[in-house]
C-alpha positions, 0 to 999 in steps of 0.5 A: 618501248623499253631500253636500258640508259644510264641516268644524269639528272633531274631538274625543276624549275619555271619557264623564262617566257611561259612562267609555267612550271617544268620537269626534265631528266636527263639521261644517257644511252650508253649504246648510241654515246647521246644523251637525250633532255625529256620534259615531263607533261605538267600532270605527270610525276616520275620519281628520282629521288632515290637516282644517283648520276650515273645509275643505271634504269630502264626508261619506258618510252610512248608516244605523245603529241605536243602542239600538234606533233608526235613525239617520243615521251619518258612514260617511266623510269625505273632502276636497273 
């Protein structure tokens, strides 16, 4: 699935409890007025490097399990 969102931030970092490394992007669905947090799985890259706040990108959507349920996951994030 692929839907057009307006892109907030990028941000790194590690766990409090885990001390694992973690990625997660925020973007915004200018459709709904939501935003919506997406943690990337620890083999997976997307590249926001060249993302400023509030450009605009297609976000391409799948669905995944985590811990035994299904959820939506950020598959790839491309600019508009």
């Amino acid at each position: 699935m692929e839907k057009v969102m307006v892109f907030k931030e990028s941000f790194s970092g590690t766990g409090k409890k885990s001390e694992k490394p973690f990625t997660m992007i925020e973007l915004h669905d200018p459709s709904t007025l939501e935003n919506a947090k997406f943690f990337l799985r620890q083999d997976q890259v997307i590249d926001t490097s060249k993302m400023k706040f509030k450009d605009e990108v297609i976000a391409t959507f799948e669905m995944g399990i985590q811990n035994g349920t299904p959820r939506m996951e950020l598959a790839s994030l491309n600019l508009v």
